[in-house]
N, CA, C and O atoms as CSV, one atom per row, in Angstrom:
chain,resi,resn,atom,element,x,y,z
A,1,UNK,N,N,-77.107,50.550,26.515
A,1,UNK,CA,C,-77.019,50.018,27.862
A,1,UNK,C,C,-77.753,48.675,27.896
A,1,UNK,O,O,-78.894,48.622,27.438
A,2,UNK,N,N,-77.243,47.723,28.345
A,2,UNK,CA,C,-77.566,46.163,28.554
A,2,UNK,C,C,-78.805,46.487,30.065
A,2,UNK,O,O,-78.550,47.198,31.038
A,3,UNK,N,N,-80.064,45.739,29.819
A,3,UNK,CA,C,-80.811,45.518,31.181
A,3,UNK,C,C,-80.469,44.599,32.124
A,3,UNK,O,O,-80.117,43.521,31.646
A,4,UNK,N,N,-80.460,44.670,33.181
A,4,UNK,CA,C,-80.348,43.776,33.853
A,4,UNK,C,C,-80.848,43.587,35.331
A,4,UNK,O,O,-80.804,44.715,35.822
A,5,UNK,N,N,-81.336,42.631,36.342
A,5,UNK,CA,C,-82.043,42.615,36.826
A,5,UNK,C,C,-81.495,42.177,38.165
A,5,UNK,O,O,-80.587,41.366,38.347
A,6,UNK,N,N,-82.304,42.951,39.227
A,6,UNK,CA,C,-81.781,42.843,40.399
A,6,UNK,C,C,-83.023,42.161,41.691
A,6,UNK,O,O,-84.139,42.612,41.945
A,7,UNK,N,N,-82.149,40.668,42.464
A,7,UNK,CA,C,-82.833,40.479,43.096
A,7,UNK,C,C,-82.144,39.959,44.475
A,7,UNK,O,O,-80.914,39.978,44.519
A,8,UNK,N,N,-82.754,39.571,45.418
A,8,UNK,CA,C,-82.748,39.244,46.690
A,8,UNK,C,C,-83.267,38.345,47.099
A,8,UNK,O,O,-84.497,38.315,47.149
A,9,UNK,N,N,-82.049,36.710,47.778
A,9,UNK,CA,C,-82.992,35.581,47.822
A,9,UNK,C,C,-82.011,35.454,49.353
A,9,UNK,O,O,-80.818,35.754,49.407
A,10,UNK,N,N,-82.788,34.970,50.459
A,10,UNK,CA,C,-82.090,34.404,51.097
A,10,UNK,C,C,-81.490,32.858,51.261
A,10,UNK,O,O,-82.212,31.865,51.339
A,11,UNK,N,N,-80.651,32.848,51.284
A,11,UNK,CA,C,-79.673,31.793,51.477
A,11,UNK,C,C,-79.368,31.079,52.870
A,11,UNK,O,O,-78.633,31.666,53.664
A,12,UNK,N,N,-79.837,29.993,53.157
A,12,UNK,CA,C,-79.820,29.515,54.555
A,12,UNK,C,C,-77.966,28.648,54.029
A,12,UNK,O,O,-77.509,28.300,52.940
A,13,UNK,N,N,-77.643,28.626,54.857
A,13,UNK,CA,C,-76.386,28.058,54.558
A,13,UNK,C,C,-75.829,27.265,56.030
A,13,UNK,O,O,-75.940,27.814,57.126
A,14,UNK,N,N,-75.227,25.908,55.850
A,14,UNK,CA,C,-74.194,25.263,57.292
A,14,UNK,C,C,-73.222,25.982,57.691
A,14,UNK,O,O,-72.608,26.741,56.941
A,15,UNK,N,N,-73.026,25.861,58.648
A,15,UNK,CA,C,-71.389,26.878,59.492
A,15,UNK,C,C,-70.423,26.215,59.127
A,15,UNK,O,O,-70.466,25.042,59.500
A,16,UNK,N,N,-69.350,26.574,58.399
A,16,UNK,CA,C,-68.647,25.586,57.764
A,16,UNK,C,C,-67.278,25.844,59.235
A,16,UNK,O,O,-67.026,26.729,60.052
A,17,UNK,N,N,-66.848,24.791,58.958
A,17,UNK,CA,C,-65.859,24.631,60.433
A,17,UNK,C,C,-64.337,25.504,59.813
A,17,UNK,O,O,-64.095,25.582,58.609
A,18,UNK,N,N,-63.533,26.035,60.777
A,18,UNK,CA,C,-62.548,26.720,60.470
A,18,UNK,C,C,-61.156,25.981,60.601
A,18,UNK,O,O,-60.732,25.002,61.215
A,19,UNK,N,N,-60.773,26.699,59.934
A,19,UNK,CA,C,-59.593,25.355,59.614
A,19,UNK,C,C,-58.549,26.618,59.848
A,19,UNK,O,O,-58.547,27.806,59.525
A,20,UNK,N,N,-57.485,25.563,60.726
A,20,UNK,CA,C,-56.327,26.729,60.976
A,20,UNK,C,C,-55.208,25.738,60.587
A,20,UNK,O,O,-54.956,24.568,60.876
A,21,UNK,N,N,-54.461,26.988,59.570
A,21,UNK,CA,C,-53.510,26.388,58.318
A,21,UNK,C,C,-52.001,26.625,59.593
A,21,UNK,O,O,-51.941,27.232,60.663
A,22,UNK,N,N,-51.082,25.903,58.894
A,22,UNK,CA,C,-49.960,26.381,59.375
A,22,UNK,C,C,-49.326,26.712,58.402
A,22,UNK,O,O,-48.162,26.417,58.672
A,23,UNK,N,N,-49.385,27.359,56.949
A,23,UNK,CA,C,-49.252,27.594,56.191
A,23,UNK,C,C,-49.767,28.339,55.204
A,23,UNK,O,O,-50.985,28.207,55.086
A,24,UNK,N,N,-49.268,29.056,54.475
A,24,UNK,CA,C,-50.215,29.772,53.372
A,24,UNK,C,C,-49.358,29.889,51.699
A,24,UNK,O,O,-48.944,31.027,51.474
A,25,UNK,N,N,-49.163,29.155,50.907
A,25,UNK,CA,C,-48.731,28.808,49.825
A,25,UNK,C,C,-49.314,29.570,48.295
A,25,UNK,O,O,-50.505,29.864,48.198
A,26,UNK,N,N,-48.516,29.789,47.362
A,26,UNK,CA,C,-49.056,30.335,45.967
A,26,UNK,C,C,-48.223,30.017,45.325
A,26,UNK,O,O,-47.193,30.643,45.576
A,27,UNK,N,N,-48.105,29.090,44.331
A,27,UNK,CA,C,-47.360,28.489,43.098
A,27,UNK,C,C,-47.401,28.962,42.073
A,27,UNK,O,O,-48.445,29.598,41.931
A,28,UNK,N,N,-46.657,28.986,41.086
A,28,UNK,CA,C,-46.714,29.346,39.666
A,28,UNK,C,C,-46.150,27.862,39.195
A,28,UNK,O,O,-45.133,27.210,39.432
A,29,UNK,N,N,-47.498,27.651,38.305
A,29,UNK,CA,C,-47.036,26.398,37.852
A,29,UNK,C,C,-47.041,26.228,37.018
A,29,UNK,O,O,-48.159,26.283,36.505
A,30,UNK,N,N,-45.953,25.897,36.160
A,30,UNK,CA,C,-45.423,26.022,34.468
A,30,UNK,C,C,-44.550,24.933,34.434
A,30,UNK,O,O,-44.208,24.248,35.397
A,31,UNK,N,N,-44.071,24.767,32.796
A,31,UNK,CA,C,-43.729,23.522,32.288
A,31,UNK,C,C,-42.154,23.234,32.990
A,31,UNK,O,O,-41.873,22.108,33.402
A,32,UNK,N,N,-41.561,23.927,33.041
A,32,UNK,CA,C,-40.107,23.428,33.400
A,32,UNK,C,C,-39.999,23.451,34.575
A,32,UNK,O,O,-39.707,22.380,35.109
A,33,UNK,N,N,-40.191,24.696,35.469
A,33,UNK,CA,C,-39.945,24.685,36.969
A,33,UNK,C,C,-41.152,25.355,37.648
A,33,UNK,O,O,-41.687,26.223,36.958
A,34,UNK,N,N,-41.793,25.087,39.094
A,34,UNK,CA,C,-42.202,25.666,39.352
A,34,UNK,C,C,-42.044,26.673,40.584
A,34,UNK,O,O,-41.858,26.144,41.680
A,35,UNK,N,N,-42.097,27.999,40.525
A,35,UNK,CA,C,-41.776,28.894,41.721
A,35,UNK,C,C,-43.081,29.012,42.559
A,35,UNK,O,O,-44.223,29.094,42.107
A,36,UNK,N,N,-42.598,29.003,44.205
A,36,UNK,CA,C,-43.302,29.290,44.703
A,36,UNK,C,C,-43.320,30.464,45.588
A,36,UNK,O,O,-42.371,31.116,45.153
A,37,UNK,N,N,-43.780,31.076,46.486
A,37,UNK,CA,C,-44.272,31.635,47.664
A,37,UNK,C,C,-44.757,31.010,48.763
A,37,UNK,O,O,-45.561,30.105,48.538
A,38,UNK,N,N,-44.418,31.307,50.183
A,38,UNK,CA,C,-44.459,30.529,51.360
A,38,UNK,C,C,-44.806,31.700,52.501
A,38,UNK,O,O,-44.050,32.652,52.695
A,39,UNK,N,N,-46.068,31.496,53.233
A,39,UNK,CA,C,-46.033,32.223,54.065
A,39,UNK,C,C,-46.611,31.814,55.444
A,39,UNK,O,O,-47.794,31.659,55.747
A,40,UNK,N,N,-45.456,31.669,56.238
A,40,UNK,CA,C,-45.707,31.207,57.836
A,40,UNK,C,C,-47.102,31.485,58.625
A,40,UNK,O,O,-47.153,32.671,58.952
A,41,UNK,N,N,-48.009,30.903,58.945
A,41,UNK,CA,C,-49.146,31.272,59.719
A,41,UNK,C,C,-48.530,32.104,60.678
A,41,UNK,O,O,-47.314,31.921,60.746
A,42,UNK,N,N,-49.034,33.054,61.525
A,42,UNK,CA,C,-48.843,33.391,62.377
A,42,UNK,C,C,-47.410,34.459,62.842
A,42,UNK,O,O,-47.498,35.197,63.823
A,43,UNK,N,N,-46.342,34.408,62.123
A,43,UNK,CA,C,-45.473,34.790,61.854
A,43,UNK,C,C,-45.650,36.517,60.485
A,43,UNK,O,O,-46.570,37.174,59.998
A,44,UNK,N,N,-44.688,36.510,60.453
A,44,UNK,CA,C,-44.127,37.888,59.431
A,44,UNK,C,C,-43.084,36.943,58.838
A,44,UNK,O,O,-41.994,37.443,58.560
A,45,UNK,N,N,-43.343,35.181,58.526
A,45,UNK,CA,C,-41.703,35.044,57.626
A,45,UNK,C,C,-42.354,34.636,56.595
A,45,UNK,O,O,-43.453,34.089,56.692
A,46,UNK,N,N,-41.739,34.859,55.457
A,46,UNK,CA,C,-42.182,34.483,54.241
A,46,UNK,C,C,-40.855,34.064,53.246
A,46,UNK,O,O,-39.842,34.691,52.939
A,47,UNK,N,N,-41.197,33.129,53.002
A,47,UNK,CA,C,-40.355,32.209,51.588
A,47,UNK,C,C,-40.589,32.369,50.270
A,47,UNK,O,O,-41.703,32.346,49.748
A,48,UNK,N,N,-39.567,32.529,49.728
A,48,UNK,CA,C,-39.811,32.351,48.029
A,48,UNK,C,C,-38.697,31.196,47.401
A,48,UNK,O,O,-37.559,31.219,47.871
A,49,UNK,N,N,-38.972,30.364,46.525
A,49,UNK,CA,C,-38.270,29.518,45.995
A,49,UNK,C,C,-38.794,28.376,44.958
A,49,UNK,O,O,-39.938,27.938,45.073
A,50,UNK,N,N,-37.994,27.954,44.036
A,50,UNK,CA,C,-38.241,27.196,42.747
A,50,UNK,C,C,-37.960,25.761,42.865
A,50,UNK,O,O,-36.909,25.206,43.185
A,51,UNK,N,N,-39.257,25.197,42.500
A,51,UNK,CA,C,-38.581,23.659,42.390
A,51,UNK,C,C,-39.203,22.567,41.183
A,51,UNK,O,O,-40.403,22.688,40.937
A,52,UNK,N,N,-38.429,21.514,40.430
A,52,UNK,CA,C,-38.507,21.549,38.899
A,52,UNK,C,C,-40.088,20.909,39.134
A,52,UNK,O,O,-40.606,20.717,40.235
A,53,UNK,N,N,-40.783,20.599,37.632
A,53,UNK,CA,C,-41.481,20.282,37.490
A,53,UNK,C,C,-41.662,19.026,37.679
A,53,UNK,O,O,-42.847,18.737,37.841
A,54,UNK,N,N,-40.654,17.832,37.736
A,54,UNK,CA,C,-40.574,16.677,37.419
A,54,UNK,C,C,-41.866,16.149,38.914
A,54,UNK,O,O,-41.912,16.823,39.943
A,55,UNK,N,N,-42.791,14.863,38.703
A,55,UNK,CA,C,-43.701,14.641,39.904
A,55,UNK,C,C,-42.727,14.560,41.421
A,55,UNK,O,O,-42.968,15.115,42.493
A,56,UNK,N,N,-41.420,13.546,41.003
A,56,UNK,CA,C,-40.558,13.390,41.924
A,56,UNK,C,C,-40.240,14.750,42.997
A,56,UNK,O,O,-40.219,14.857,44.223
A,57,UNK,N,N,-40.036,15.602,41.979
A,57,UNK,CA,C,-39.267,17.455,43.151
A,57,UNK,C,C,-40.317,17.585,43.658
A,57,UNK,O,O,-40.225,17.854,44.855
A,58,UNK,N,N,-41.651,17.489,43.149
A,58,UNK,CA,C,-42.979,18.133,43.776
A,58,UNK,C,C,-43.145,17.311,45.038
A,58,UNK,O,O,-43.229,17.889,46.121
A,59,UNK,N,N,-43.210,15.625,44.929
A,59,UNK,CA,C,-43.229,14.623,45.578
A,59,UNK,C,C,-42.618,14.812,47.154
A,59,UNK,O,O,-43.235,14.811,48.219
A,60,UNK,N,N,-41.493,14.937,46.947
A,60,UNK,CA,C,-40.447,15.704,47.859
A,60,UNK,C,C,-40.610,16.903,48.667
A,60,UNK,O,O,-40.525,17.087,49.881
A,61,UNK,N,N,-40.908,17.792,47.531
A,61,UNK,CA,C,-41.451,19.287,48.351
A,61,UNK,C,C,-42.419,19.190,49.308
A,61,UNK,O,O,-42.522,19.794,50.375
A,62,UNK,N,N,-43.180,18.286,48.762
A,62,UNK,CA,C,-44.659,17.950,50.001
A,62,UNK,C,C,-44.443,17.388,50.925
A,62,UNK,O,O,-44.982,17.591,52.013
A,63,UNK,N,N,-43.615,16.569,50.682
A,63,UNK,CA,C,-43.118,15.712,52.034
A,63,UNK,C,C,-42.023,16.395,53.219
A,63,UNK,O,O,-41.776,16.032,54.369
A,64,UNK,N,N,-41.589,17.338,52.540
A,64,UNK,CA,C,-40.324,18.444,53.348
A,64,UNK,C,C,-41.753,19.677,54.319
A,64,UNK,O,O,-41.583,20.223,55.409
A,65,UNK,N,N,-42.582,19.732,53.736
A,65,UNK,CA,C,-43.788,20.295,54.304
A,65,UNK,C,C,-44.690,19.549,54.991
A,65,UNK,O,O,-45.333,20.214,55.803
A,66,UNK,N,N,-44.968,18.338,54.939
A,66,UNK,CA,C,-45.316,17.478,55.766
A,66,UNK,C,C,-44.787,17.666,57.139
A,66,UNK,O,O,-45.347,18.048,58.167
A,67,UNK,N,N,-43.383,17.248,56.859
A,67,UNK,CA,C,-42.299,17.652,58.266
A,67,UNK,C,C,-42.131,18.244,58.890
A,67,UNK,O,O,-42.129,18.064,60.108
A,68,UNK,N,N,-41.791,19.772,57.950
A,68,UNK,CA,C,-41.897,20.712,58.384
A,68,UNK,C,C,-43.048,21.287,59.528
A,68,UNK,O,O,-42.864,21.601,60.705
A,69,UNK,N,N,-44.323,21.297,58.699
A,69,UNK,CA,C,-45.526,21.754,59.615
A,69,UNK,C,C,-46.106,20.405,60.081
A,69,UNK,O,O,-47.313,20.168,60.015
A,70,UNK,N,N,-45.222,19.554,60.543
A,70,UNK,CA,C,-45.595,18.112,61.518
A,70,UNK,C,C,-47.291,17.579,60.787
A,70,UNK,O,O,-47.972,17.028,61.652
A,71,UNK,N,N,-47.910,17.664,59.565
A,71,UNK,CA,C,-48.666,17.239,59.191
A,71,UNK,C,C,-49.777,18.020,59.328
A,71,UNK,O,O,-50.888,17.585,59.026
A,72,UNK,N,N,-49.582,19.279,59.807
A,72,UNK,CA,C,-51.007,20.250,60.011
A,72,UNK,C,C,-51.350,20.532,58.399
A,72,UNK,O,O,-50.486,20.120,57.625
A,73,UNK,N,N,-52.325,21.081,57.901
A,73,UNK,CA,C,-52.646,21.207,56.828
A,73,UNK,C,C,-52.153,22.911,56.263
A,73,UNK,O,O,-51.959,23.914,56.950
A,74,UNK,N,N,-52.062,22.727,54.774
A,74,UNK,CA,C,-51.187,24.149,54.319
A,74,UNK,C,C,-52.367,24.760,53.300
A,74,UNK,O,O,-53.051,23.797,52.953
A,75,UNK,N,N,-52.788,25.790,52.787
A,75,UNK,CA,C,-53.575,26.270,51.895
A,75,UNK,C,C,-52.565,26.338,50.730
A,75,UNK,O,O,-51.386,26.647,50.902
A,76,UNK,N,N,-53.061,26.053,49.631
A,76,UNK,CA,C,-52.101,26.640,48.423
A,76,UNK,C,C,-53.520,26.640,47.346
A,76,UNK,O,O,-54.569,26.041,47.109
A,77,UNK,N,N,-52.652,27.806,46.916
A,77,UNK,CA,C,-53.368,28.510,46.080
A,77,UNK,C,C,-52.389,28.842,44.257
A,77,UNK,O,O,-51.457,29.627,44.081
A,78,UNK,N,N,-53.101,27.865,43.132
A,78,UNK,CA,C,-51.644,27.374,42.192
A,78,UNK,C,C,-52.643,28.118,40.933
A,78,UNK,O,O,-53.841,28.210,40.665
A,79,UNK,N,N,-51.372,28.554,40.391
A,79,UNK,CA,C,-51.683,29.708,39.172
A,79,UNK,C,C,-50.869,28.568,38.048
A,79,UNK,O,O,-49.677,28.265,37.988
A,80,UNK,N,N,-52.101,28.078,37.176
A,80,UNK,CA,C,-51.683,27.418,36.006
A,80,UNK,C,C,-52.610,27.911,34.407
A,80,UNK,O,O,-53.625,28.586,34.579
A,81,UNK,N,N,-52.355,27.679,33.468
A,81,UNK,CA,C,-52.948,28.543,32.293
A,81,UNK,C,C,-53.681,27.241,31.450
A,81,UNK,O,O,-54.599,27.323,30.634
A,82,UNK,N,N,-53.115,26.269,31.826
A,82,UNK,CA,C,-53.550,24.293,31.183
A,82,UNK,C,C,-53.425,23.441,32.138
A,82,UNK,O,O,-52.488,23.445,32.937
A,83,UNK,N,N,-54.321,22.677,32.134
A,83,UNK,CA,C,-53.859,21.182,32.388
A,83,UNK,C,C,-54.773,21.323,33.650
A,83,UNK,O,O,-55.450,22.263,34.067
A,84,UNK,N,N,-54.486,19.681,34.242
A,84,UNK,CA,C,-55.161,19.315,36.037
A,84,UNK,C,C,-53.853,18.899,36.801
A,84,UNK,O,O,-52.716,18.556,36.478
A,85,UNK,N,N,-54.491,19.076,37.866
A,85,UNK,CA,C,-52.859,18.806,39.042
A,85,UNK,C,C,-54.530,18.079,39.784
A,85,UNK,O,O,-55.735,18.299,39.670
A,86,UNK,N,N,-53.696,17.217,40.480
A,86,UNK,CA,C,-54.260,16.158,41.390
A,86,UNK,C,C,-53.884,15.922,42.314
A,86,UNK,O,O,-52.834,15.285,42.231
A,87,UNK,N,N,-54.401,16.224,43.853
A,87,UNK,CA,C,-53.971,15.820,44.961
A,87,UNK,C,C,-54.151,14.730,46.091
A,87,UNK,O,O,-55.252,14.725,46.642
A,88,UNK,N,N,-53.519,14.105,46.373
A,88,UNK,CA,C,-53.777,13.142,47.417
A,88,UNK,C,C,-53.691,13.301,48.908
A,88,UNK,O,O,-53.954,12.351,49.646
């Protein structure tokens, strides 16, 4: 059996402000295409669908979500195994 040690520190922490998504996103992001998941704030609708890897489809996709949710902000949450993705 490994020892190990148990303690208790308090943590003062800021109220971090809440952010309300109009969106809730999960990608699989791999070399040729990537699939996603889409799920409406507030709603019961949910999306599934693939779009290629190239920067351009991604480029696009963001901007069709831009529109879509008139510029409110979306959570995504991206399942990759390599590499960095970079957002602006």
């Amino acid at each position: 059996m490994y020892p190990f040690i148990l303690f208790s520190q308090e943590i003062e922490m800021a109220p971090q402000e809440r952010v309300e998504y109009a969106a809730l996103i999960g990608i699989d992001w791999a070399d040729k295409k990537h699939d996603f998941c889409l799920g409406v704030v507030g709603t019961d609708k949910t999306e599934a669908g693939v779009m290629a890897s190239r920067p351009e489809a991604v480029d696009a996709w963001v901007n069709q979500l831009r529109k879509r949710f008139q510029g409110r902000k979306v959570a995504i949450c991206l399942e990759q195994s390599k590499g960095a993705l970079q957002a602006s």
